[in-house]
DRENDO-1510 file (C-alpha; in Angstrom, 1 decimal, always signed):
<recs>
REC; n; res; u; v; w
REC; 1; UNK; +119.8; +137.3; +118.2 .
REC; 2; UNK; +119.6; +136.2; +121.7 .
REC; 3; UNK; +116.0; +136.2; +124.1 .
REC; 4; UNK; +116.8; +139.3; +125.5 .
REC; 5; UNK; +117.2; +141.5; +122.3 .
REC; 6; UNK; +115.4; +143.8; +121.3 .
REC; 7; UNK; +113.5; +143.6; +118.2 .
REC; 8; UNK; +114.7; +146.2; +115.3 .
REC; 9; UNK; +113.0; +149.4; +115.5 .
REC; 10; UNK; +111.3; +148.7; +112.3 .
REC; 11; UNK; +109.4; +145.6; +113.6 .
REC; 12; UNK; +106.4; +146.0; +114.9 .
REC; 13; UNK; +105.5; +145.1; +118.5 .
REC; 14; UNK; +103.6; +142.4; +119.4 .
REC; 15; UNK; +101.1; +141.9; +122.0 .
REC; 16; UNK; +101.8; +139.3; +125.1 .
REC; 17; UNK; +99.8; +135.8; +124.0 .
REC; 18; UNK; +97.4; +136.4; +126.9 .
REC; 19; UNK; +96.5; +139.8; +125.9 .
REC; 20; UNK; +93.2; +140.7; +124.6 .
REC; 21; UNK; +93.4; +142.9; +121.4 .
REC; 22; UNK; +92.2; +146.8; +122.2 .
REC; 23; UNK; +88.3; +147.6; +121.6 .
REC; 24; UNK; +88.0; +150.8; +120.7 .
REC; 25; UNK; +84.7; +153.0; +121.7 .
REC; 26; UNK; +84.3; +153.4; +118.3 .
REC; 27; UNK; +83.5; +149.7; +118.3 .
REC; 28; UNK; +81.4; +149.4; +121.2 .
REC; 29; UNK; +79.2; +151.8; +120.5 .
REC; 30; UNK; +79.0; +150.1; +116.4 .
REC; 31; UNK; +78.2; +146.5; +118.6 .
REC; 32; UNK; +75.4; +148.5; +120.5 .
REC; 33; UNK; +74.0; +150.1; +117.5 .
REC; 34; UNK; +74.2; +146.8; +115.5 .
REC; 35; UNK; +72.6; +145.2; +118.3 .
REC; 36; UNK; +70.1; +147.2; +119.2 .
REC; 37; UNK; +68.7; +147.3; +115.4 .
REC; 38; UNK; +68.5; +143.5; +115.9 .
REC; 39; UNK; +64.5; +143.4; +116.2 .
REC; 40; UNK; +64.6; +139.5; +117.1 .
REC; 41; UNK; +67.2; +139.7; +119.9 .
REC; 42; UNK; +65.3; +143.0; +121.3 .
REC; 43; UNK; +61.9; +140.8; +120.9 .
REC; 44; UNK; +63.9; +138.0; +122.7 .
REC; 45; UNK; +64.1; +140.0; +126.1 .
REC; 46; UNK; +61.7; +139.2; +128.3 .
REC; 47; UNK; +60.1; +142.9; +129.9 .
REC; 48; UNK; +58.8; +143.1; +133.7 .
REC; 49; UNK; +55.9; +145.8; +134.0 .
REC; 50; UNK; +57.9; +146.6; +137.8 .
REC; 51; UNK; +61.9; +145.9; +137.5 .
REC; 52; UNK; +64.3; +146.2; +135.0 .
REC; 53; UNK; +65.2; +142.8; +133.2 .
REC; 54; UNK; +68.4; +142.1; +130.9 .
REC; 55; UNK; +69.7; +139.3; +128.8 .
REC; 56; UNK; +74.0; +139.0; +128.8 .
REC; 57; UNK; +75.3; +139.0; +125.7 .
REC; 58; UNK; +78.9; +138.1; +124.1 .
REC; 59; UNK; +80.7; +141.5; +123.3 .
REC; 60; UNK; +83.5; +142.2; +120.5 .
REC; 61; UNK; +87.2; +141.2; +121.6 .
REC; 62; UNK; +86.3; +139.9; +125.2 .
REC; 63; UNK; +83.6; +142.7; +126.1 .
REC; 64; UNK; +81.0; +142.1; +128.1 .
REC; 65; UNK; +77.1; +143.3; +126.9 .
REC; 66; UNK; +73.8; +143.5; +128.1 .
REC; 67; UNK; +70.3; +143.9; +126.3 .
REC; 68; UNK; +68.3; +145.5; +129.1 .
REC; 69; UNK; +64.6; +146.3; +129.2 .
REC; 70; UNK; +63.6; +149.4; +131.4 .
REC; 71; UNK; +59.9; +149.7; +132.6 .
REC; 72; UNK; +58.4; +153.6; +132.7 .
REC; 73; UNK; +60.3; +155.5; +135.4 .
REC; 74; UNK; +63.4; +152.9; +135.7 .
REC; 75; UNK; +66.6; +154.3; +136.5 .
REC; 76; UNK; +70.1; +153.4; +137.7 .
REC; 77; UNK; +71.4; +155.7; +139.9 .
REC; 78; UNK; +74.1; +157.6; +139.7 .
REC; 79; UNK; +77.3; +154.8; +139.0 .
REC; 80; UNK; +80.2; +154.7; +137.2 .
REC; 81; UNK; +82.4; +151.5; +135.3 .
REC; 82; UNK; +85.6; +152.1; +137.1 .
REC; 83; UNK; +88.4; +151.7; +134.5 .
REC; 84; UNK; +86.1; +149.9; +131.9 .
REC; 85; UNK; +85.4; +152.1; +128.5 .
REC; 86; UNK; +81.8; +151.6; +127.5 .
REC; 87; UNK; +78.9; +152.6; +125.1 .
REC; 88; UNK; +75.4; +151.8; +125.2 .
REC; 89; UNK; +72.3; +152.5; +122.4 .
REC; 90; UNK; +68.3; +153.2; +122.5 .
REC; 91; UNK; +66.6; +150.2; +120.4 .
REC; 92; UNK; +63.1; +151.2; +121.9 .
REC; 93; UNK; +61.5; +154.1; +123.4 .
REC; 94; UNK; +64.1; +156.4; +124.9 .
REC; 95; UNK; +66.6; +156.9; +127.7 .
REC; 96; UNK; +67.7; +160.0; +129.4 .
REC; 97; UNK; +71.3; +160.3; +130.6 .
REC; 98; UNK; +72.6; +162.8; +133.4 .
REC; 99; UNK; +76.4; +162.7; +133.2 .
REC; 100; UNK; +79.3; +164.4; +134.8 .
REC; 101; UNK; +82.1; +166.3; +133.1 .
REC; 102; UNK; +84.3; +165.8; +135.8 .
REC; 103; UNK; +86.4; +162.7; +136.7 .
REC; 104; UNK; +86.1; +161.7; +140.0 .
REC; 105; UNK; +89.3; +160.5; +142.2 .
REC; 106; UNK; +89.0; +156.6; +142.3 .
REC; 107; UNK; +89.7; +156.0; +146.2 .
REC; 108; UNK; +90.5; +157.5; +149.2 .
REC; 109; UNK; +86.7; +159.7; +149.8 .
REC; 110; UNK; +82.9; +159.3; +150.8 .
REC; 111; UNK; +82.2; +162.4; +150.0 .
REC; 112; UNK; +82.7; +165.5; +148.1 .
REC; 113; UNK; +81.1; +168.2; +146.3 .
REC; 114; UNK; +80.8; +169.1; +142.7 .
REC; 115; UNK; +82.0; +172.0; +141.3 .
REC; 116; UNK; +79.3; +174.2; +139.0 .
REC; 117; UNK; +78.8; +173.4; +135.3 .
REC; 118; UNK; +79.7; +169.8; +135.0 .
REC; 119; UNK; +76.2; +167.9; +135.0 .
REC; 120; UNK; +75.3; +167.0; +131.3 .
REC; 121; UNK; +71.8; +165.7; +130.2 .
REC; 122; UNK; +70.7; +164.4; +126.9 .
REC; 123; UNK; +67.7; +161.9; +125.5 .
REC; 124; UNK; +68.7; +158.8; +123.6 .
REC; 125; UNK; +65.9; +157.7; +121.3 .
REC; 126; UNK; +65.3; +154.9; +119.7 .
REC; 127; UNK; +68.5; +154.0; +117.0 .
REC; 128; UNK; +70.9; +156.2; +118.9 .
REC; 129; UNK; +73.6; +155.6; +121.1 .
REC; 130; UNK; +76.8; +157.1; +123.1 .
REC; 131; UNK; +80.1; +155.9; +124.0 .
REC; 132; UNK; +82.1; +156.8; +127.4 .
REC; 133; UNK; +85.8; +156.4; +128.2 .
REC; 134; UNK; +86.5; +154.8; +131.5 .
REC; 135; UNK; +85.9; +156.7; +135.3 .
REC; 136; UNK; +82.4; +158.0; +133.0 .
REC; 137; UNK; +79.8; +158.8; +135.9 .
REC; 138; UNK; +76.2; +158.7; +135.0 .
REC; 139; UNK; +72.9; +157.8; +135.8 .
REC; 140; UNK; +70.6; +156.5; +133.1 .
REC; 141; UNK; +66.7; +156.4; +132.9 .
REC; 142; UNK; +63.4; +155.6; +131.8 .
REC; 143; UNK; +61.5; +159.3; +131.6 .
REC; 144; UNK; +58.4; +157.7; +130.3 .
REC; 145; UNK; +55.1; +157.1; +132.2 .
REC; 146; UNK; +53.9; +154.7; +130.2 .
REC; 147; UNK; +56.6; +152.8; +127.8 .
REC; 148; UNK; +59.0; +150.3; +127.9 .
REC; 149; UNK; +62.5; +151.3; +126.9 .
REC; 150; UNK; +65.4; +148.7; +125.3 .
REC; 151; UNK; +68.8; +149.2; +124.8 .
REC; 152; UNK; +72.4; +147.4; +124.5 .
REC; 153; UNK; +75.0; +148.1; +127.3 .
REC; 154; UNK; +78.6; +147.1; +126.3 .
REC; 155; UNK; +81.9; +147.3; +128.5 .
REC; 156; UNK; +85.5; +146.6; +127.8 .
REC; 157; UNK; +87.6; +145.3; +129.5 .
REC; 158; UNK; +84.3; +143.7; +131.3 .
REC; 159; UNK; +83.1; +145.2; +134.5 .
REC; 160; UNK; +85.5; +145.3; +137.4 .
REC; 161; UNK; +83.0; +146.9; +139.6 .
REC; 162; UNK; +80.3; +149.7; +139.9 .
REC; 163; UNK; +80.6; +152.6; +142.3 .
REC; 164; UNK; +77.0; +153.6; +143.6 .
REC; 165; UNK; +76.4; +157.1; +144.3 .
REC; 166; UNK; +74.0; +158.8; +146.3 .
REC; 167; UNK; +73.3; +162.6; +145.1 .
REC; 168; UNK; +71.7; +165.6; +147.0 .
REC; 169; UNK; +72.4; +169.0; +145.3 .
REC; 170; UNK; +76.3; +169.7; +144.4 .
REC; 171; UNK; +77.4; +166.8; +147.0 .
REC; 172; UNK; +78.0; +163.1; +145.8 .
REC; 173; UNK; +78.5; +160.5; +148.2 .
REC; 174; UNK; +79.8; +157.0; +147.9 .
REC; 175; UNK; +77.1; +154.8; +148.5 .
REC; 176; UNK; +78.1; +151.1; +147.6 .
REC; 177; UNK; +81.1; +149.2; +145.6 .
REC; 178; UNK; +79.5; +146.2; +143.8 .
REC; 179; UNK; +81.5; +143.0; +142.0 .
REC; 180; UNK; +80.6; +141.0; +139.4 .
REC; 181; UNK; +79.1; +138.5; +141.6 .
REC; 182; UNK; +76.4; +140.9; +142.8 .
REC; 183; UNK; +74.5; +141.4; +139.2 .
REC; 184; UNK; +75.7; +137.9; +137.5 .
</recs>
């Protein structure tokens, strides 16, 4: 059989050498959970009383995690992980997530507004978790006054950038674009 053949159609199709192997959101969110049951690598993480802290961790098949500690009344913003799938699990206090059923064109506006009946909420508490697909727009935060929250943040393929997102009513509005180099 020459180079150029292809294989029989009962052989089974092999990945390029330099390709990383699929991670599944079913896997990412098992890492998190895993992870954030881990009471020495939550105790590990060092917690600020002002700012959020986070410790970078080695994620299955290539993925890039993080063990992040959120003081009372932390948040993120409204962001998104571009074309990176994700999952990410409570392991103390909990987290509230506001999410968007709605994907969100990935160039070419600043602006636009949200049609009714797409914003989502629901509270992570400690030993749960949630996994995303990729364009996922959220924000994520500390709804306590007076706790500490920790949980396990895992990505795959790793992060390719965040979209920032300023919100006022029904209208979102691209805000910033960050790279790797701006939270490494």
């Amino acid at each position: 059989m020459s180079a150029t053949a292809a294989l029989p159609a009962h052989a089974p199709a092999r990945p390029a050498p330099d390709a990383a192997p699929a991670v599944t959101a079913s896997e990412l969110l098992d890492f998190a959970l895993r992870t954030a049951a881990d009471t020495a690598a939550v105790a590990a993480l060092p917690l600020d009383p002002y700012e959020r802290t986070w410790i970078r961790l080695d994620g299955p098949g290539g993925s890039e995690a993080w063990l992040i500690g959120w003081p009372p009344g932390a948040g993120t913003g409204w962001h998104d992980h571009a074309e990176s799938r994700g999952a990410f699990a409570t392991a103390r206090g909990s987290l509230t997530e506001h999410s968007l059923a709605a994907r969100l064109p990935s160039e070419g506006w600043r602006s636009l507004e949200l049609a009714p009946g797409v914003d989502r909420s629901r509270t992570l508490e400690a030993g749960t978790g949630r996994a995303f697909g990729q364009h996922h727009v959220h924000e994520v935060l500390n709804a306590s006054a007076e706790e500490h929250a920790v949980s396990v943040h895992v990505y795959h393929p790793p992060l390719p950038l965040i979209r920032r997102f300023g919100r006022s009513g029904p209208v979102l509005t691209l805000e910033q674009v960050e790279r790797p180099e701006d939270w490494q």
